[in-house]
matplotlib code that plots the C-alpha trace (Angstrom):
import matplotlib.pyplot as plt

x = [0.0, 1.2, -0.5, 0.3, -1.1, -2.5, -3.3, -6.0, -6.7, -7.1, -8.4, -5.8, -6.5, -5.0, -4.7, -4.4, -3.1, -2.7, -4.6, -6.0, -5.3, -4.9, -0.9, -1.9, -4.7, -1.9, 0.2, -2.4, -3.9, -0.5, 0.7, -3.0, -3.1, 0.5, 0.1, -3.3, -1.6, 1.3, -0.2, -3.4, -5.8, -9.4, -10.7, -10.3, -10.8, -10.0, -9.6, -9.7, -9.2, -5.7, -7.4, -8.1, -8.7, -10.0, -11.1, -12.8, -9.4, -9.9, -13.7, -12.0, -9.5, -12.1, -14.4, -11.4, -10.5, -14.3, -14.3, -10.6, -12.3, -15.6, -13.8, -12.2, -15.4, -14.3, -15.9, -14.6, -15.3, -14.3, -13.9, -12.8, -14.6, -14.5, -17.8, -16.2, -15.2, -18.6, -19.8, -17.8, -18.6, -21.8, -22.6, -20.7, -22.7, -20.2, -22.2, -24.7, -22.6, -20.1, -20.3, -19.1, -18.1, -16.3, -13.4, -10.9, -11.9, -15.9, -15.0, -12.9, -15.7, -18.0, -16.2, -15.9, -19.7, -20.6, -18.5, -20.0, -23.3, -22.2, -21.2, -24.6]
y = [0.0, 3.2, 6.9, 10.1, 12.8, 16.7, 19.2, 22.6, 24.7, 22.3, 19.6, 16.3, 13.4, 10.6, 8.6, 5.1, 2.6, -1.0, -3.8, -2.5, -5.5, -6.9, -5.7, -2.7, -1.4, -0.9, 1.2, 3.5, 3.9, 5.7, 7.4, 9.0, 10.0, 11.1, 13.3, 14.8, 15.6, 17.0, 18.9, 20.1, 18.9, 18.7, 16.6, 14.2, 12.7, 8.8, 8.6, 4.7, 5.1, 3.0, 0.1, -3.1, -5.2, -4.7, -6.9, -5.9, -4.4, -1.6, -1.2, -0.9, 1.8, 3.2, 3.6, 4.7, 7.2, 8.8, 8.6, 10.5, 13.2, 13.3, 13.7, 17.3, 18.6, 17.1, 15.4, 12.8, 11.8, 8.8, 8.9, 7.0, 4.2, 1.0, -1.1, -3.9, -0.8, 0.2, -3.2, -3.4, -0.2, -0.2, -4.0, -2.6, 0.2, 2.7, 5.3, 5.6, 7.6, 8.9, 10.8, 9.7, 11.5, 10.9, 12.1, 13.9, 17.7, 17.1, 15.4, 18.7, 20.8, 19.0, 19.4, 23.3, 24.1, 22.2, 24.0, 27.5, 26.2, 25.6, 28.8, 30.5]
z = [0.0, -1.0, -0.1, -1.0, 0.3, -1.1, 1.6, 0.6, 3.4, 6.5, 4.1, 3.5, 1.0, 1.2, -2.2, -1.7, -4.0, -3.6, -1.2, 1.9, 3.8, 7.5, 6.8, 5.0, 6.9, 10.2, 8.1, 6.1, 10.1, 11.2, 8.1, 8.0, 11.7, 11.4, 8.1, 9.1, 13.1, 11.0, 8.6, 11.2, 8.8, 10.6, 7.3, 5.7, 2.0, 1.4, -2.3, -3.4, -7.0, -6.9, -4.9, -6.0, -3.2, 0.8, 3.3, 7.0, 8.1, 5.7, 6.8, 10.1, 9.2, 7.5, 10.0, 13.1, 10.8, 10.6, 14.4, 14.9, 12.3, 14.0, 17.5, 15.8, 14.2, 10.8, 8.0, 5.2, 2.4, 0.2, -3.5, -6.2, -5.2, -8.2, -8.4, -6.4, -3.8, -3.5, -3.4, -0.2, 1.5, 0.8, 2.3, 5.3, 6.1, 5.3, 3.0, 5.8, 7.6, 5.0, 2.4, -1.1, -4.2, -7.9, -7.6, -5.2, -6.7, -5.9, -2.6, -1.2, -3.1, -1.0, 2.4, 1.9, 0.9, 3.6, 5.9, 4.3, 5.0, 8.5, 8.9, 7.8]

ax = plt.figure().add_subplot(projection="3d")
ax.plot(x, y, z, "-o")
ax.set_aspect("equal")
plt.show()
């Protein structure tokens, strides 16, 4: 598993590609805490566009990272998501609670309008 990130304002994605795995999943966990502690970022954008393959531990990373994001006042959003991805997510439960976009640019879009809107 590789990630890379791109930070706007006190947004941070995290572009994932590879398995998201039992092995995996430990290591996205702390390089995602660890980048988004770094750079201050309150939320978060999972983009899954290089993934081919996850099994519950990436449910699971999935789901501590919404909590961590939550605990700040944050939101997330995933994106990228392949037809076998959303398969996944969505059996899981995950887009009941998160938000989901196409791609990276419409995910950060949506964080920020809904952050004006919170504002009003």
């Amino acid at each position: 598993m590789q990630i890379e990130f791109e930070l706007s304002d006190d947004i941070i994605a995290a572009i994932l590609n590879g398995e998201l795995d039992h092995h995996s999943a430990v290591c996205a966990r702390t390089d995602i805490d660890h980048a988004m502690e770094v750079y201050r970022a309150k939320h978060l954008v999972l983009d899954f566009s290089g993934v081919d393959f996850a099994d519950s531990s990436g449910i699971g990373m999935i789901m501590g990272r919404y909590n961590k994001v939550k605990e700040k006042g944050g939101r997330i959003v995933l994106c990228g998501c392949s037809p076998y991805m959303r398969k996944i997510l969505e059996m899981a439960g995950i887009f009941t609670i998160i938000a989901e976009a196409d791609d990276r640019e419409s995910a950060m879009r949506l964080i920020k309008e809904r952050g004006e809107e919170d504002e009003r």
